[in-house]
C-alpha positions as CSV (number, residue, x, y, z in Angstrom):
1,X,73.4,89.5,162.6
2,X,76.7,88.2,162.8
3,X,76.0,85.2,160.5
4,X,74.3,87.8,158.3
5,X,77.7,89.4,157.9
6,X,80.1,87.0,157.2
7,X,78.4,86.5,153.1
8,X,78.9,90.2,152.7
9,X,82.3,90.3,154.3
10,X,83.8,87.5,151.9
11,X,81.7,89.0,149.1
12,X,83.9,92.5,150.1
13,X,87.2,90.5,150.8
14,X,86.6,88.7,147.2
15,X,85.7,91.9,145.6
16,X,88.9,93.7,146.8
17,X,91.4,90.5,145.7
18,X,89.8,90.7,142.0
19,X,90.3,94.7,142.2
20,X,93.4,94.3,142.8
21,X,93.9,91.5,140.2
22,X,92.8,93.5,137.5
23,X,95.1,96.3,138.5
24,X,97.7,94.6,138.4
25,X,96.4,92.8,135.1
26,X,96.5,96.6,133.3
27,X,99.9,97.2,135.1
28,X,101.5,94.1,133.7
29,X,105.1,94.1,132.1
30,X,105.6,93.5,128.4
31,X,109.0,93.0,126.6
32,X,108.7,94.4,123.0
33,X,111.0,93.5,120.6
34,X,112.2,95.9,118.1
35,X,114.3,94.8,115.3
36,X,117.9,95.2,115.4
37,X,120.0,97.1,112.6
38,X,117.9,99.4,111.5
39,X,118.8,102.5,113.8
40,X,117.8,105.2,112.0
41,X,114.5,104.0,111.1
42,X,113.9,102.6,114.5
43,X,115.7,101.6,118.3
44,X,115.6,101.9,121.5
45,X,117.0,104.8,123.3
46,X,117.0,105.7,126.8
47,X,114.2,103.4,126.9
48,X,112.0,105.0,124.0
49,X,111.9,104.5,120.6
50,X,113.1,106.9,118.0
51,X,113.9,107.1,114.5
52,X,111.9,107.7,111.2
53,X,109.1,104.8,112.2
54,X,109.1,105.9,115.8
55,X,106.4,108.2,115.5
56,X,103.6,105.5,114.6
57,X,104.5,103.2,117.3
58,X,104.7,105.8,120.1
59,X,101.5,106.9,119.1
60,X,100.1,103.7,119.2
61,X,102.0,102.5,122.6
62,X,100.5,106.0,123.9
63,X,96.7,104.5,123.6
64,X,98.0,100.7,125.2
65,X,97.8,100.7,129.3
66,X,100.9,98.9,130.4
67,X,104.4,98.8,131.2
68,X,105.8,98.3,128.3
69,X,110.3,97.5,127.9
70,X,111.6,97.7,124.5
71,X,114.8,95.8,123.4
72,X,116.4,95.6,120.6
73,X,116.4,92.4,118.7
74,X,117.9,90.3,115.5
75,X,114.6,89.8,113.1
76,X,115.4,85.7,114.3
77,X,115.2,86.2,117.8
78,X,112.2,88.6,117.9
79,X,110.1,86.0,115.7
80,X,111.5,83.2,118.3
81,X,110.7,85.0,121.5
82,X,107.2,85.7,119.9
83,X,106.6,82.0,119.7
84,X,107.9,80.4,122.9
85,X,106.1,83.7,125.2
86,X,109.4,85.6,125.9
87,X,108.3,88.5,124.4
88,X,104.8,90.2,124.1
89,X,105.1,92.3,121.2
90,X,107.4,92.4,118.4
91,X,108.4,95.1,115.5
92,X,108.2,96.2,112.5
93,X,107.1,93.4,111.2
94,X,105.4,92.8,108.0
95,X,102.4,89.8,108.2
96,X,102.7,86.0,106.8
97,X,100.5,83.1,107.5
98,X,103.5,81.5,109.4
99,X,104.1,84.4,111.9
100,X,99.9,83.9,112.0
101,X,100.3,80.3,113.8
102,X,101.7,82.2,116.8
103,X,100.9,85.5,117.4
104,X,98.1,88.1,116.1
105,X,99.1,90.9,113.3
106,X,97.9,94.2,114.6
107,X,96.4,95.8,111.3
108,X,98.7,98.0,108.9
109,X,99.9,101.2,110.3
110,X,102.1,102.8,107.5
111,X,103.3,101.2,104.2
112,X,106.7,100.8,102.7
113,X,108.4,99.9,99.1
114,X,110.5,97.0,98.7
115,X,112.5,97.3,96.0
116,X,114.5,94.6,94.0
117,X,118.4,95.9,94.5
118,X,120.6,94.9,91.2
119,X,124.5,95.6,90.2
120,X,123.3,94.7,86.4
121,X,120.6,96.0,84.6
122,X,119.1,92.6,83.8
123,X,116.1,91.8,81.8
124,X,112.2,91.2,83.5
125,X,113.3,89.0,86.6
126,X,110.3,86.7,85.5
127,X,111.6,86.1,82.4
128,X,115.2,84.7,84.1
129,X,116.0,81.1,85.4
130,X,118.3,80.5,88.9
131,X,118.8,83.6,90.2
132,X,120.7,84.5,93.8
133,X,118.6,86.5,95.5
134,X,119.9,88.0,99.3
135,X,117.4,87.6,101.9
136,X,117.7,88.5,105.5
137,X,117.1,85.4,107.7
138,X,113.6,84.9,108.0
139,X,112.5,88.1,106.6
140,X,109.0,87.7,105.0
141,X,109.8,88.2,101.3
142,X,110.2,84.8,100.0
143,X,107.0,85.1,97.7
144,X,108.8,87.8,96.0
145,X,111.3,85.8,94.4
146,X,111.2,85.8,90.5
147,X,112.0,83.9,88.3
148,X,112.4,80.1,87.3
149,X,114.3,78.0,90.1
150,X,115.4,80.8,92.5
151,X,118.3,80.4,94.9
152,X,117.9,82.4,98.2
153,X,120.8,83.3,100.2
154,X,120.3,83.9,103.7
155,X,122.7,87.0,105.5
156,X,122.1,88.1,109.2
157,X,121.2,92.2,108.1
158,X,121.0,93.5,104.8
159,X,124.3,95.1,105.0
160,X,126.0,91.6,104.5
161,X,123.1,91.0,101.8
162,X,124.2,94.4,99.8
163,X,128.2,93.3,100.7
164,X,127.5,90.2,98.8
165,X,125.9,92.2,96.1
166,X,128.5,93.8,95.5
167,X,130.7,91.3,95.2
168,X,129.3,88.9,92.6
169,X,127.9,86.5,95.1
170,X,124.0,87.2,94.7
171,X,122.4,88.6,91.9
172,X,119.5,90.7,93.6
173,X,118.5,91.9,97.4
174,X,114.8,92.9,98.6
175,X,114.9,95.8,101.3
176,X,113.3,99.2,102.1
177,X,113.8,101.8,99.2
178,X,114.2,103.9,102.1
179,X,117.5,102.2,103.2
180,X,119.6,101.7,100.3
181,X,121.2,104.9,100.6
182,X,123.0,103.1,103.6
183,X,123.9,100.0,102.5
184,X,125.2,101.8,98.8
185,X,126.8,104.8,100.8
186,X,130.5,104.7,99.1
187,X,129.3,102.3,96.4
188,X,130.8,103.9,93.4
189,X,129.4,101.2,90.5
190,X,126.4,101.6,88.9
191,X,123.2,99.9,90.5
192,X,119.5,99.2,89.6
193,X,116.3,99.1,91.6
194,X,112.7,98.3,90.6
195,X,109.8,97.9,92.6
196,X,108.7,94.6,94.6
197,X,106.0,95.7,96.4
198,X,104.1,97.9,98.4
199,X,103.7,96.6,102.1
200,X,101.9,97.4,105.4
201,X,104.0,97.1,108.8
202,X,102.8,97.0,112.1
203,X,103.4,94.6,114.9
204,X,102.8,91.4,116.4
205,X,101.0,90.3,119.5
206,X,102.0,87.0,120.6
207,X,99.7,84.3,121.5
208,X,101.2,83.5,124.9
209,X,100.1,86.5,126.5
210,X,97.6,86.5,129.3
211,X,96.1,89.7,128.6
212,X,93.2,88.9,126.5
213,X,92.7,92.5,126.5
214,X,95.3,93.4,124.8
215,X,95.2,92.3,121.1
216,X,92.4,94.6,120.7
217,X,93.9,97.5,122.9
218,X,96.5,97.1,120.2
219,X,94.6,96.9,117.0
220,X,92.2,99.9,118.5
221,X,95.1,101.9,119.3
222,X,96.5,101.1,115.4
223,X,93.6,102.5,113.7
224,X,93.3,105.8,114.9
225,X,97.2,106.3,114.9
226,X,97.3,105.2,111.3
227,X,94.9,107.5,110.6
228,X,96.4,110.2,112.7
229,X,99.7,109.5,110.8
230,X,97.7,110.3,107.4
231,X,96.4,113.6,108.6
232,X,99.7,113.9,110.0
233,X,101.6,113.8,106.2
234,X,104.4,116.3,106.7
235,X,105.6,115.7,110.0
236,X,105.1,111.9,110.0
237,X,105.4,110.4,106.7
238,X,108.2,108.8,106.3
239,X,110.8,109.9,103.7
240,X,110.6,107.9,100.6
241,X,109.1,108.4,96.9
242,X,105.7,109.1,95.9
243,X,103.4,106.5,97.1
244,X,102.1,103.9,95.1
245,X,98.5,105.4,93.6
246,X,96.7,102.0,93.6
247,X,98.1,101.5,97.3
């Protein structure tokens, strides 16, 4: 009898240790980094995020078991900590097939316009050779650019980017529509803006995590909040103009 017991007691005791392994799996801490200088879209606050894209992500971070930290992060640094492992998640962020080599997009979530930011009213961008356009360092624009032989100008926030604007030392920024009233906030010259592009943001899962679980957790969660945020219009959509119709 007692050699008949020993099997099921290390069966139990093996049992128990994987339990407890996968418990503390689910219960595992994950940085998230959310991108710096853009408070009033999105921070961290007391440990939660708020602003106008807030609503998305804590409906989606809702749906995610985990123990989740949010930071606040320059663009660089969250794309960097997303490669080496340091972080788990980072956002907003906007997809490109470099950001792909290292971590998994989650699958849009809401859509923003990008708009081309000008101080002169200048003719078709395609139709112009060498201009300065201000980009954000390693913001995900790049095949935006217009034009024959385009210069690109990298600033650390698009503050510096509109700054430089302003001054005469680049000829057109890319940003959020939603955020020029910001950066042009005491601006008394005349400006221009026409539309880049429509794009989907959502996050990043990097590929270092352990959690094989929780790529899909993540993309799961993003469906049904995405479409929670379009039944959702008037209390979730973010301000901005009218949609693109084709988007």
């Amino acid at each position: 009898m007692q050699r008949l017991g020993w099997p099921k007691l290390l069966n139990f005791l093996w049992l128990l240790l994987f339990s407890l392994s996968l418990s503390a799996d689910s219960k595992r801490h994950h940085i998230v980094g959310v991108f710096a200088d853009i408070e009033r879209e999105i921070t961290v606050k007391d440990g939660r995020l708020v602003g106008r894209f807030a609503p998305y992500y804590r409906c989606v971070f809702s749906r995610v078991d985990g123990d989740f930290r949010f930071v606040n992060m320059p663009l660089a640094q969250i794309l960097r900590q997303l490669e080496k492992g340091g972080i788990s998640v980072g956002l907003p962020l906007i997809q490109t097939v470099e950001r792909d080599q290292y971590a998994d997009f989650g699958g849009p979530l809401f859509r923003l316009e990008y708009v081309y930011l000008m101080v002169q009213d200048f003719p078709p961008l395609e139709s112009m050779t060498g201009l300065r356009f201000g980009f954000v360092r390693k913001f995900a624009g790049l095949d935006l650019l217009k034009g024959d032989s385009p210069n690109v100008i990298h600033v650390s926030d698009w503050a510096q980017a509109v700054e430089m604007l302003r001054l005469g030392r680049v000829d057109v920024v890319v940003l959020p529509w939603i955020m020029m009233d910001l950066y042009l906030e005491g601006y008394g010259g005349p400006h221009y803006e026409r539309t880049a592009a429509w794009i989907d943001l959502s996050m990043y899962i990097s590929h270092k995590v352990k959690d094989s679980r929780l790529k899909d957790d993540f993309r799961d969660a993003i469906r049904a909040c995405r479409l929670i945020g379009e039944k959702s219009h008037d209390a979730w959509d973010i301000p901005g103009r009218q949609r693109d119709p084709e988007g």
